[in-house]
C-alpha positions as a Markdown table, in Angstrom:
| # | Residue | x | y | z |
|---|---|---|---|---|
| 1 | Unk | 55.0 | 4.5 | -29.1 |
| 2 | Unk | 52.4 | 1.5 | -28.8 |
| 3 | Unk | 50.4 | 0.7 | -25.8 |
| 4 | Unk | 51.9 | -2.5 | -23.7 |
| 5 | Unk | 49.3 | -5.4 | -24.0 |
| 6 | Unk | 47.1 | -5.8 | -21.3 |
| 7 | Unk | 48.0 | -8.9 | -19.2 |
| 8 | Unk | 45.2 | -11.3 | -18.9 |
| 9 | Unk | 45.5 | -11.2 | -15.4 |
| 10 | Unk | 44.8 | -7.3 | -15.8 |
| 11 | Unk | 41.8 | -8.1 | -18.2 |
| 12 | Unk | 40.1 | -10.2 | -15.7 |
| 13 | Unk | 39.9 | -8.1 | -13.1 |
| 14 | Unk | 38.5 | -5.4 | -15.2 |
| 15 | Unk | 35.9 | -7.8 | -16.5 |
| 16 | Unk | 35.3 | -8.8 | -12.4 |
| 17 | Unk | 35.2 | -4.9 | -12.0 |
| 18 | Unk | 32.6 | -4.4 | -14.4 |
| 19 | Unk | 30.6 | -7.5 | -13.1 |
| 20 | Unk | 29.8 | -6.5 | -9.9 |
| 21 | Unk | 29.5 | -3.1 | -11.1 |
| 22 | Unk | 26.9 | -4.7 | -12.9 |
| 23 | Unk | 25.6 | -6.7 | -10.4 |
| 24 | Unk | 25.3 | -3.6 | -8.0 |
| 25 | Unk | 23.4 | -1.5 | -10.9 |
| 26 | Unk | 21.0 | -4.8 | -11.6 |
| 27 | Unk | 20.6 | -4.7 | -7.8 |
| 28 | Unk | 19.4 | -1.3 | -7.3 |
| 29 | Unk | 16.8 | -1.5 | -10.2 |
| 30 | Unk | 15.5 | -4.4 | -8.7 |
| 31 | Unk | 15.1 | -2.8 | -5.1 |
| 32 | Unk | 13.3 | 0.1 | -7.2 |
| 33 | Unk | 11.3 | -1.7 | -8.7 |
| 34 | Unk | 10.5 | -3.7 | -6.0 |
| 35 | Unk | 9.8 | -0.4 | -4.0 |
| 36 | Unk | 7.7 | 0.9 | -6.7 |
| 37 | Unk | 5.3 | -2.5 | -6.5 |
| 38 | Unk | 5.4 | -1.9 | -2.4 |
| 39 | Unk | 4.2 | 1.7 | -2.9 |
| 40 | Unk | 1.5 | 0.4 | -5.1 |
| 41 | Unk | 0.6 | -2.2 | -3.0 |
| 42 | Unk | 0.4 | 0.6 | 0.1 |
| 43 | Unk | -1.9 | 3.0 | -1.8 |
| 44 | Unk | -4.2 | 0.4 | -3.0 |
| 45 | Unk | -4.5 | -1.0 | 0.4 |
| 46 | Unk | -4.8 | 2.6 | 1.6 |
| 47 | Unk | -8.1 | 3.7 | -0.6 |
| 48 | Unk | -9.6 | 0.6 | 0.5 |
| 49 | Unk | -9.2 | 2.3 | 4.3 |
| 50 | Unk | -10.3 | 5.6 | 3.2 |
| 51 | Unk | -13.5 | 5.8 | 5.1 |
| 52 | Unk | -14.4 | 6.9 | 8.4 |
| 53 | Unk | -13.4 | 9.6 | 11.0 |
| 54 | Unk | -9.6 | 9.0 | 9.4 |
| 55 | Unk | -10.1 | 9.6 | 6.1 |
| 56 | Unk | -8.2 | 13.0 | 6.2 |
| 57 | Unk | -5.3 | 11.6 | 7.7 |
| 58 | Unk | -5.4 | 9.0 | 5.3 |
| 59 | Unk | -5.9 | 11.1 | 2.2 |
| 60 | Unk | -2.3 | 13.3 | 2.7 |
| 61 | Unk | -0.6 | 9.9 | 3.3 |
| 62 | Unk | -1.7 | 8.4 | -0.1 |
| 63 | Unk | -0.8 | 11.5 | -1.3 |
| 64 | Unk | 2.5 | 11.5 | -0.6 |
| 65 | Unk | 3.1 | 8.0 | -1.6 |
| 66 | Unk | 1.2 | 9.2 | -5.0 |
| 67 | Unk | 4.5 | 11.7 | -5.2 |
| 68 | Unk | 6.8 | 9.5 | -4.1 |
| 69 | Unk | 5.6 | 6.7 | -7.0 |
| 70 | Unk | 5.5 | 9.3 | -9.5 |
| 71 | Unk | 9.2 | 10.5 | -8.3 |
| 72 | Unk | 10.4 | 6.7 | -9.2 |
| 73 | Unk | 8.6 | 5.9 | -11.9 |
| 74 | Unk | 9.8 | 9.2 | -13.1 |
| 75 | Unk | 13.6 | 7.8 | -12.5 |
| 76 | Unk | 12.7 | 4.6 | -13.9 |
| 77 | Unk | 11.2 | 6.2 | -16.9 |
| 78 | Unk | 14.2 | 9.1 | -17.6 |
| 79 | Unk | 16.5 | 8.4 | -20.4 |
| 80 | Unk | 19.9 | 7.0 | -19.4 |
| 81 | Unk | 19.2 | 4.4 | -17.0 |
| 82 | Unk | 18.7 | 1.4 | -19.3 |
| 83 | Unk | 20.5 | -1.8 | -18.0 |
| 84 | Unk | 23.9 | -1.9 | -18.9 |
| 85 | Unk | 23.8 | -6.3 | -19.5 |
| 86 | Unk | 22.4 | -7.0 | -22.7 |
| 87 | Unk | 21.0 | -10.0 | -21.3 |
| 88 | Unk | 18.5 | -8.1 | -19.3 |
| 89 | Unk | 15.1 | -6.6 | -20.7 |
| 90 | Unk | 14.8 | -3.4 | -20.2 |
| 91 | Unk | 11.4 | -2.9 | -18.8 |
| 92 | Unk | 9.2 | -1.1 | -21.5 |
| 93 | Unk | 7.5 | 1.9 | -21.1 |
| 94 | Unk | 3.6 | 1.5 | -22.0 |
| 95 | Unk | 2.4 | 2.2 | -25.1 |
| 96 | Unk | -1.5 | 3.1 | -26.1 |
| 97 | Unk | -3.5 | 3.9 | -29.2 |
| 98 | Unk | -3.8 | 7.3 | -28.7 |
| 99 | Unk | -7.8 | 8.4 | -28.6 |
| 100 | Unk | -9.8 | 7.8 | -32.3 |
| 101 | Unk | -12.1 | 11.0 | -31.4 |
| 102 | Unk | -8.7 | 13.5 | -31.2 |
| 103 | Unk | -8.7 | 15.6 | -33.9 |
| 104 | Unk | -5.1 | 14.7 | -36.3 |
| 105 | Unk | -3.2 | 17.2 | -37.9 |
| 106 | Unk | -1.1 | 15.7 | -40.5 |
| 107 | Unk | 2.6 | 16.6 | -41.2 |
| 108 | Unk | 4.6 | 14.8 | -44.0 |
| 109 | Unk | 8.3 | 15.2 | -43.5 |
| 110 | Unk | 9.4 | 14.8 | -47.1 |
| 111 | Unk | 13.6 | 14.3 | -47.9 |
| 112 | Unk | 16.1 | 17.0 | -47.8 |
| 113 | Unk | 17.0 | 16.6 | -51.5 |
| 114 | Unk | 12.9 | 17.0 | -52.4 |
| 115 | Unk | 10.5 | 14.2 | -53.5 |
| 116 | Unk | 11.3 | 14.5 | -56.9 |
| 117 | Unk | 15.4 | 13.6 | -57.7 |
| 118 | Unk | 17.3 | 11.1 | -56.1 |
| 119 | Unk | 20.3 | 12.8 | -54.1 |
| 120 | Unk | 22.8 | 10.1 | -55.1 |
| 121 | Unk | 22.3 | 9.6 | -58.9 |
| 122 | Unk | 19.4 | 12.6 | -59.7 |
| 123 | Unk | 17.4 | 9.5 | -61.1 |
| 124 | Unk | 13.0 | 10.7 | -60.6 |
| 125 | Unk | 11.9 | 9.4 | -57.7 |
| 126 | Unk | 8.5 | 7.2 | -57.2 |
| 127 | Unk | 6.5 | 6.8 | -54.1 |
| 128 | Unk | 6.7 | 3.4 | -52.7 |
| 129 | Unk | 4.1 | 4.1 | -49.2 |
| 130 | Unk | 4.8 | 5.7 | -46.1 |
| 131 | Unk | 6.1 | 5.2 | -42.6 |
| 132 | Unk | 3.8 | 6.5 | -40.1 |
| 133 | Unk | 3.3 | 7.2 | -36.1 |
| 134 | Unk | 1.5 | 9.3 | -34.2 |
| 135 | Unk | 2.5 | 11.4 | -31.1 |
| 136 | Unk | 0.3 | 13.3 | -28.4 |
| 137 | Unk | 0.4 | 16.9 | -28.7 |
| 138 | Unk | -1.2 | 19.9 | -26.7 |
| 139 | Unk | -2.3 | 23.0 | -27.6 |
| 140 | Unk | -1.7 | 25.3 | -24.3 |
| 141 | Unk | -5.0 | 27.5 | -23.1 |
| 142 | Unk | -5.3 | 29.9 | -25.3 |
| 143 | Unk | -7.5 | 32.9 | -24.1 |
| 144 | Unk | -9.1 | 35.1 | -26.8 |
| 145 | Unk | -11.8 | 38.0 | -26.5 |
| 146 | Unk | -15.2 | 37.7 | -28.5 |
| 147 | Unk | -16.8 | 40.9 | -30.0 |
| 148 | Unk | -20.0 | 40.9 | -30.7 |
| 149 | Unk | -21.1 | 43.1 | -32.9 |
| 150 | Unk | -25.0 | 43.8 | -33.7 |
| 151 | Unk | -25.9 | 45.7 | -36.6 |
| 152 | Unk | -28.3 | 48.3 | -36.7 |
| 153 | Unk | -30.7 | 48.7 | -40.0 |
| 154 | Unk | -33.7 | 51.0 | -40.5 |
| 155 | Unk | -36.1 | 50.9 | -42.8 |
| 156 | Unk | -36.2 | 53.4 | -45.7 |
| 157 | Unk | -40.1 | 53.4 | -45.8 |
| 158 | Unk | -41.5 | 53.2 | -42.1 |
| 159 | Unk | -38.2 | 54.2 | -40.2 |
| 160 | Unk | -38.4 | 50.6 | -38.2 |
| 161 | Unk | -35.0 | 50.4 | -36.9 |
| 162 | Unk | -34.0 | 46.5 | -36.9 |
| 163 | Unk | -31.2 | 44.8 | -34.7 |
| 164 | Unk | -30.5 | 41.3 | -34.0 |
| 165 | Unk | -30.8 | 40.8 | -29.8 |
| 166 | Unk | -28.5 | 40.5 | -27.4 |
| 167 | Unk | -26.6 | 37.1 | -27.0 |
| 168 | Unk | -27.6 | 35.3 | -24.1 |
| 169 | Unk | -24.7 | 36.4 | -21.1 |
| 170 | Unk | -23.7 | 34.0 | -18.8 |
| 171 | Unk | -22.6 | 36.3 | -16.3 |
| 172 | Unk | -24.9 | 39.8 | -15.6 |
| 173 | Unk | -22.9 | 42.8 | -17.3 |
| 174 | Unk | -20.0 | 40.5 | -17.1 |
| 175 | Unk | -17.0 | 39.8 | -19.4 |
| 176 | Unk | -16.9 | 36.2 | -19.5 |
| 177 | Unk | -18.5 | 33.4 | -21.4 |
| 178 | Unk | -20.3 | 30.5 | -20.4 |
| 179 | Unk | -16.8 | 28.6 | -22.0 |
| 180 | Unk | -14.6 | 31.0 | -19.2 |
| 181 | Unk | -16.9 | 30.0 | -16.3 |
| 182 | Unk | -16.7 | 25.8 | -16.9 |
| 183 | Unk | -12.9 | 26.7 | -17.5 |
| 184 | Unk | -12.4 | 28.1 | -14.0 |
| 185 | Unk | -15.2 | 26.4 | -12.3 |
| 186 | Unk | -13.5 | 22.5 | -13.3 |
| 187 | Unk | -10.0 | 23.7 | -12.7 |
| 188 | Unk | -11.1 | 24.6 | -9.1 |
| 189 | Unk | -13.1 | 21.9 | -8.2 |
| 190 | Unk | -12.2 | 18.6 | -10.4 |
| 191 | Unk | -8.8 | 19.9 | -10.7 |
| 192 | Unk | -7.9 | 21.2 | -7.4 |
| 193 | Unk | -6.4 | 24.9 | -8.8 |
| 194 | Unk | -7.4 | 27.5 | -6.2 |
| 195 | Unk | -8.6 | 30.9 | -7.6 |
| 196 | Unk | -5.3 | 32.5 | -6.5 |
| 197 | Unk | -3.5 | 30.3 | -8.6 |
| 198 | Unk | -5.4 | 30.6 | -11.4 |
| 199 | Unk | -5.2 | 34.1 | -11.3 |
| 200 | Unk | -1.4 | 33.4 | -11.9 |
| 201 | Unk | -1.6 | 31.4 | -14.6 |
| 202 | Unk | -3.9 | 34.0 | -16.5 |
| 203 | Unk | -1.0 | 36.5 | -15.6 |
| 204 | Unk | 1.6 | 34.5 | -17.1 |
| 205 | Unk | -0.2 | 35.4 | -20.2 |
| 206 | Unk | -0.7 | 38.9 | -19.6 |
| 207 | Unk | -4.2 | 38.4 | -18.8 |
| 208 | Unk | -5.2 | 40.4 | -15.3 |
| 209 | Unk | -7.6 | 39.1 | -13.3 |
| 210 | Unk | -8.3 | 39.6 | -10.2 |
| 211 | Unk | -9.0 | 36.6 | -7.5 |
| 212 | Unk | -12.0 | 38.2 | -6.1 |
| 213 | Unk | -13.5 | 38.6 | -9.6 |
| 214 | Unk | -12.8 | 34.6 | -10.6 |
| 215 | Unk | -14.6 | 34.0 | -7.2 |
| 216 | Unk | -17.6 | 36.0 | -8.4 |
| 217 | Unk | -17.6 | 34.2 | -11.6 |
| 218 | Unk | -17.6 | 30.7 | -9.7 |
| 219 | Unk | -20.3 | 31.7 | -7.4 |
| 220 | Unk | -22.6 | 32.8 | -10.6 |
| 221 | Unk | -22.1 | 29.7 | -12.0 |
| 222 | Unk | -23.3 | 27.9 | -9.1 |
| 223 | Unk | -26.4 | 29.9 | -9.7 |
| 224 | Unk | -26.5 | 28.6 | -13.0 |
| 225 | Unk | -25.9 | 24.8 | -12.2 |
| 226 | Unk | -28.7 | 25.0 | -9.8 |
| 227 | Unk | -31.6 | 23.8 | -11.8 |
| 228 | Unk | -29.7 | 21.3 | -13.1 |
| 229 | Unk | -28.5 | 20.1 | -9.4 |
| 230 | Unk | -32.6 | 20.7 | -8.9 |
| 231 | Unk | -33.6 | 18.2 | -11.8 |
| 232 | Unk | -31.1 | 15.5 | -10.7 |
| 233 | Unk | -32.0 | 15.6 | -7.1 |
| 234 | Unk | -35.8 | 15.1 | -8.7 |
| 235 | Unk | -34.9 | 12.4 | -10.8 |
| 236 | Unk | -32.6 | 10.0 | -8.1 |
| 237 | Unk | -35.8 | 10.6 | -5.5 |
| 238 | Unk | -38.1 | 9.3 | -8.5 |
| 239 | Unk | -36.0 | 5.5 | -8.2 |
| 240 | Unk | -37.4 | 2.8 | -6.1 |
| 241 | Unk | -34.1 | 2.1 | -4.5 |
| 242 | Unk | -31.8 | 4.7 | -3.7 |
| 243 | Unk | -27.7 | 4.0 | -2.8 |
| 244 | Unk | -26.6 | 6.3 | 0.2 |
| 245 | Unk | -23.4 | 7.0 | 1.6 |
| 246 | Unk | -21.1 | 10.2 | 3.2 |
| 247 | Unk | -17.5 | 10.7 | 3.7 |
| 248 | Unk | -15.4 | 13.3 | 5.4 |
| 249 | Unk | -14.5 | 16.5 | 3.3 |
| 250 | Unk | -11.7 | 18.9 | 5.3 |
| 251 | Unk | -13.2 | 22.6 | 5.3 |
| 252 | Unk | -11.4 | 25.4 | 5.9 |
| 253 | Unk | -12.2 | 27.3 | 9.1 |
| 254 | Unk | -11.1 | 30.7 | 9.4 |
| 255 | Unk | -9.5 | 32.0 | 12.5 |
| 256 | Unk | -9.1 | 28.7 | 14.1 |
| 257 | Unk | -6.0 | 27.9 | 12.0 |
| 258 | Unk | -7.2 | 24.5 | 10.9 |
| 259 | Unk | -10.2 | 22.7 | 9.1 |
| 260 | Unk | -13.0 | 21.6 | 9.8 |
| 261 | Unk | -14.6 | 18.3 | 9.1 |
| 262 | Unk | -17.8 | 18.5 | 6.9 |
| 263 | Unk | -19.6 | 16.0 | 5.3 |
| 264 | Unk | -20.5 | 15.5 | 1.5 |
| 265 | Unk | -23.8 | 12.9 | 1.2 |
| 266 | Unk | -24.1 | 11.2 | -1.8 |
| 267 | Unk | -27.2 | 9.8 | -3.5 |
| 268 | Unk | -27.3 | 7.2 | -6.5 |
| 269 | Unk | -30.2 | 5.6 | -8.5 |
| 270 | Unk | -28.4 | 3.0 | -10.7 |
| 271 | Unk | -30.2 | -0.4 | -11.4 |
| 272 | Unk | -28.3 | -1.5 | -14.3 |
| 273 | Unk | -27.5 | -4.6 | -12.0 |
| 274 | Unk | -30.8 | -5.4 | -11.7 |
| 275 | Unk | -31.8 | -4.9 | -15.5 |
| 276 | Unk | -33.2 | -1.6 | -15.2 |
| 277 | Unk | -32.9 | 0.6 | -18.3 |
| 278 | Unk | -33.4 | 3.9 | -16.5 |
| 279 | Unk | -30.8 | 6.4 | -16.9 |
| 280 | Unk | -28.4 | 6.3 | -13.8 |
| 281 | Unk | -27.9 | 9.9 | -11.4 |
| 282 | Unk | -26.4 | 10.9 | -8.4 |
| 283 | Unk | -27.1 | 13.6 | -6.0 |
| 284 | Unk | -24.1 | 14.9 | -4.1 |
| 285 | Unk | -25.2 | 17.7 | -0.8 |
| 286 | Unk | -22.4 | 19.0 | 1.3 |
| 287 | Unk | -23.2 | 19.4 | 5.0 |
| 288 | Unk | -20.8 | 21.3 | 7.9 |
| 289 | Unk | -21.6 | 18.1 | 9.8 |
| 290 | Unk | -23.3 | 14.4 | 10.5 |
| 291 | Unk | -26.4 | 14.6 | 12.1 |
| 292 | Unk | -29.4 | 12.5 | 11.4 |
| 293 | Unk | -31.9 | 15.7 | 10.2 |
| 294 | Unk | -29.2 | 16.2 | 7.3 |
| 295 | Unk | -30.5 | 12.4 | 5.6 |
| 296 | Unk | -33.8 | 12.9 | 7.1 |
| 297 | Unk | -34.7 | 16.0 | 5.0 |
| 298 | Unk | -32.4 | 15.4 | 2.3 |
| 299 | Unk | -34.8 | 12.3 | 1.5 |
| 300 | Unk | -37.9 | 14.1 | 2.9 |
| 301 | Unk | -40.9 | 12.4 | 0.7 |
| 302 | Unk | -38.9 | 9.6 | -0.7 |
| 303 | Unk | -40.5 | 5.7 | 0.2 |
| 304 | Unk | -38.7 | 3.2 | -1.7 |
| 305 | Unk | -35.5 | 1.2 | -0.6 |
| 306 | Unk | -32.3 | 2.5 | 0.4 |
| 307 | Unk | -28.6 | 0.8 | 0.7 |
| 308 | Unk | -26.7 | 2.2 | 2.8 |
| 309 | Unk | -24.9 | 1.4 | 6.1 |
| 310 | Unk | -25.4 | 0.9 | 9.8 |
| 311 | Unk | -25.3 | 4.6 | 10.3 |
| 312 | Unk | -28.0 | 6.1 | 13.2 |
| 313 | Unk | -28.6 | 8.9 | 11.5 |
| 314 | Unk | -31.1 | 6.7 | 8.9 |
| 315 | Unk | -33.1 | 5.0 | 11.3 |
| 316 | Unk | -35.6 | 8.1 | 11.5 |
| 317 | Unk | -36.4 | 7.2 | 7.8 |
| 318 | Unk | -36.6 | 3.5 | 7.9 |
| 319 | Unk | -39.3 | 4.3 | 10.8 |
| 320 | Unk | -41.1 | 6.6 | 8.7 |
| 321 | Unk | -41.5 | 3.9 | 5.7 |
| 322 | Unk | -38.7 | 3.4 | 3.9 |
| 323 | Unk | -37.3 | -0.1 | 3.5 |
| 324 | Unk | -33.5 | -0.5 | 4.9 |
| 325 | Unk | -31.2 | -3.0 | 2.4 |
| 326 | Unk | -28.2 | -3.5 | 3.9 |
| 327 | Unk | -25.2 | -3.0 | 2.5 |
| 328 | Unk | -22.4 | -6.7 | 1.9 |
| 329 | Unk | -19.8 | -4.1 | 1.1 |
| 330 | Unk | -19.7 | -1.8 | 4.6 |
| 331 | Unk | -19.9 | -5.4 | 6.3 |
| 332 | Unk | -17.6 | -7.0 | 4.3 |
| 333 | Unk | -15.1 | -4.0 | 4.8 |
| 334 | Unk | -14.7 | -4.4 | 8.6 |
| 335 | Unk | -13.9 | -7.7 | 8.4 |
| 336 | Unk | -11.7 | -7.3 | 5.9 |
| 337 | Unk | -9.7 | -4.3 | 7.9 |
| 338 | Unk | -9.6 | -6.7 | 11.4 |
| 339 | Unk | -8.2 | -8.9 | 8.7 |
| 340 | Unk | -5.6 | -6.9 | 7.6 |
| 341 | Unk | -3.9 | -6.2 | 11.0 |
| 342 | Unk | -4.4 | -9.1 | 12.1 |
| 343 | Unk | -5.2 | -12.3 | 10.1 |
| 344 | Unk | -7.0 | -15.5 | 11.5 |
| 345 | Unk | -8.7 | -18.4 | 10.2 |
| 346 | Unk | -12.3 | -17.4 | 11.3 |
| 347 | Unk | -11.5 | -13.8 | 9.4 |
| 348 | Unk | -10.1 | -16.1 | 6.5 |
| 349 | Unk | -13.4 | -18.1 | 6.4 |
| 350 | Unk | -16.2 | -15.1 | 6.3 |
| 351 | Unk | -14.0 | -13.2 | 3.4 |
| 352 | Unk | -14.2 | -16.5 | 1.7 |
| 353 | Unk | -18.0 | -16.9 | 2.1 |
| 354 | Unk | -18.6 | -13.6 | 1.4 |
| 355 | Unk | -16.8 | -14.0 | -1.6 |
| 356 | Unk | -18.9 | -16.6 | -2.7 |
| 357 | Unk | -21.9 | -14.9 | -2.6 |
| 358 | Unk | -20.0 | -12.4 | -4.5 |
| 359 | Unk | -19.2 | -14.9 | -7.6 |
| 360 | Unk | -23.1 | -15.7 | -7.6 |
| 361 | Unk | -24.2 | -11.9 | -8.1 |
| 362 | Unk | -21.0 | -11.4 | -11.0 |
| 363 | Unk | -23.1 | -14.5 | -12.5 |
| 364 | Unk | -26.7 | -12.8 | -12.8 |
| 365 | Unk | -25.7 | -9.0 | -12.8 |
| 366 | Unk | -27.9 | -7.3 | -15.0 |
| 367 | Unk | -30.7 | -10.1 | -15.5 |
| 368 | Unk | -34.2 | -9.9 | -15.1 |
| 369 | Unk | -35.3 | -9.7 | -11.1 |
| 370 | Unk | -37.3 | -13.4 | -11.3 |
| 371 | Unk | -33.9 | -15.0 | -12.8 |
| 372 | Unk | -31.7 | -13.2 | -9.9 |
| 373 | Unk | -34.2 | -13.9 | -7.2 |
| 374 | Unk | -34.1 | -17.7 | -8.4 |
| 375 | Unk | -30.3 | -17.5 | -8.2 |
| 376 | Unk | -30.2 | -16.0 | -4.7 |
| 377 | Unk | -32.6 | -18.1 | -3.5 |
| 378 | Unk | -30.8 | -21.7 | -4.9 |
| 379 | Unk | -27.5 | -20.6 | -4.4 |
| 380 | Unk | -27.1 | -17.5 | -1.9 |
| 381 | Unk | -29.5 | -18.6 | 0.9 |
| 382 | Unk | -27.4 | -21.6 | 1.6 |
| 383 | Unk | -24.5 | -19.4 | 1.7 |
| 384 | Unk | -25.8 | -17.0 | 3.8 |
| 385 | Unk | -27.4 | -19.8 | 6.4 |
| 386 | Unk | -23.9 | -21.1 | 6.8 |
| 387 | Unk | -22.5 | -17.6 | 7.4 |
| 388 | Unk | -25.0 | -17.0 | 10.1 |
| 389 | Unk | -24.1 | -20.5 | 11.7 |
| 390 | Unk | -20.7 | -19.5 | 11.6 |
| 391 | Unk | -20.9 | -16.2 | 13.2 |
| 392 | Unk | -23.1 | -17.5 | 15.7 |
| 393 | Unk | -20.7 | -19.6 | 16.7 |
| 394 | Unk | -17.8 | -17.6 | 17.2 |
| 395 | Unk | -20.2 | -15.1 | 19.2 |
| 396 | Unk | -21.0 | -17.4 | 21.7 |
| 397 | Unk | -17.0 | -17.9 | 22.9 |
| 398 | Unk | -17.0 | -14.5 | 23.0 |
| 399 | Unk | -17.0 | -13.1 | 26.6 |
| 400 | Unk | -20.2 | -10.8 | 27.3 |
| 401 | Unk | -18.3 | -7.4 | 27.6 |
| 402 | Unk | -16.9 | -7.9 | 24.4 |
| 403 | Unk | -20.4 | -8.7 | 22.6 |
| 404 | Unk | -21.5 | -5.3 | 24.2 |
| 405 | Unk | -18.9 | -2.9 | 22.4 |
């Protein structure tokens, strides 16, 4: 028995079903995608706060707004969802040229039938090019053991008994090699894997190892990084001008049942902006806390110029010869915040002036100094005059308690 046609009335309001089906669909994309811009937007604006006695807090919130972007793009991203109208794009994933210094491992994928005989006629076939693309692939870690073996040989005439020496061990009577220790050493600290867990992941491949002796293994190769730590301290203290900053680094604190708050001090010699050709280097040195005799011995010796910000704790060394620069950035960014949470013209105004004196230093980034100091002088001291006029201003209709906080 046939089907009775579908009325036209019937047709139309499946089609108006399927519209605003449609619609809604269309609709919720857009308020994900919209969401995931927001989120962006959120964590940008986030790591530009991330300094200061709130930097903790701030770091688990990014986080989870990290996750949470990662959760939709994930959803954006997963097969299935594309658009149903074929009148809307479908937003593309990204696609890159994969790395040229990968190693490639070609696979040819020749037809069923052979390369040789056509499967429809048995006609001889004849190469006419190839189709090609590349995808990424990975390798998991693979652990192996090294034996090494040293020959013993005497000699038939004078008995000399001849053997090749030891290798070089990274760790004292220890069974792993220098390879092992970078291994665990950047999963735990550039890649955030605590021993414990990667004492798991070795036993998921039947390799037992025990916390305590991956923690022995890190603390040896501390001992092994320390002359390097030693010559890059030497060199950054060599520079004439030295970049200085700290930031808040949570610590765990034993019976307590919460961190701590230590500090990690950071020290850069990098003139690249000002033409130099000397090899740039930083100095990181973790401290429990903030106190001024942490900088003050950190840079014992050292009598150049150092950028850094308004913090106390470097006034001891600008008194005992070094020269203070001041820092745009750290003044720029506490404008910018006050502008943030609450926007005014006289906020509006110094972010633009400041951002004028930043165009003139894209402009002669990396030239000679005379050229910048020509530049600076013709085109930044006028900015800066103005600036000055303008803060001036707006100080003096500020009430006196208020200048005093």
């Amino acid at each position: 028995m046939s089907e009775a046609p579908v009325s036209i009335a019937d047709a139309t309001a499946r089609i108006a079903a399927l519209e605003a089906s449609l619609a809604r669909a269309n609709a919720a994309l857009a308020a994900r995608d919209l969401l995931i811009d927001t989120l962006r937007g959120q964590i940008a604006r986030l790591r530009r706060m991330q300094f200061g006695a709130s930097s903790e807090k701030l770091g688990r919130e990014i986080e989870q707004l990290e996750l949470a972007l990662e959760e939709l793009e994930t959803e954006r991203d997963a097969p299935g969802l594309e658009m149903v109208d074929p009148g809307v794009a479908v937003r593309p994933v990204p696609v890159r040229s994969l790395p040229g210094h990968l190693p490639r491992e070609k696979v040819v994928h020749e037809p069923t039938s052979g390369p040789c005989t056509c499967p429809d006629c048995g006609g001889a076939l004849r190469p006419l090019g190839a189709d090609a693309h590349e995808m990424l692939d990975i390798v998991p870690v693979r652990w192996r053991v090294v034996r090494n073996v040293r020959p013993k040989y005497s000699c038939r005439i004078c008995e000399k008994i001849v053997q090749a020496p030891a290798p070089v061990s990274a760790v004292a009577r220890g069974k792993a090699t220098f390879a092992t220790l970078a291994h665990v050493v950047v999963s735990k600290f550039d890649h955030h894997l605590p021993l414990y867990r990667q004492a798991e992941m070795m036993a998921a491949q039947g390799l037992d190892v025990d916390r305590s002796t991956l923690a022995g293994w890190t603390g040896q190769a501390a001992g092994l990084l320390d002359p390097i730590v030693s010559r890059i301290r030497d060199e950054v203290l060599k520079a004439d001008k030295i970049h200085a900053d700290d930031t808040p680094v949570p610590v765990l604190d034993p019976g307590r049942g919460k961190t701590a708050t230590g500090r990690l001090w950071v020290y850069a010699a990098d003139d690249r902006a000002s033409g130099g050709t000397a090899p740039r280097a930083t100095w990181y040195r973790f401290t429990p806390d903030r106190t001024a005799a942490h900088p003050t011995s950190h840079l014992a010796g050292f009598r150049g110029f150092l950028q850094a910000d308004a913090y106390a704790g470097y006034d001891g060394l600008y008194h005992d010869g070094v020269s203070e620069v001041a820092c745009w950035a750290h003044f720029r960014r506490k404008v910018f915040d006050l502008h943030e949470r609450s926007p005014t013209p006289l906020t509006t105004d110094i972010l633009e002036r400041i951002g004028a004196l930043y165009v003139v230093e894209a402009e002669v980034r990396g030239q000679p100094p005379d050229v910048r100091c020509r530049a600076r002088q013709e085109k930044s001291r006028p900015l800066v005059d103005a600036l000055r006029e303008v803060l001036d201003t707006a100080l003096r209709h500020l009430s006196p308690r208020v200048r005093t906080r």
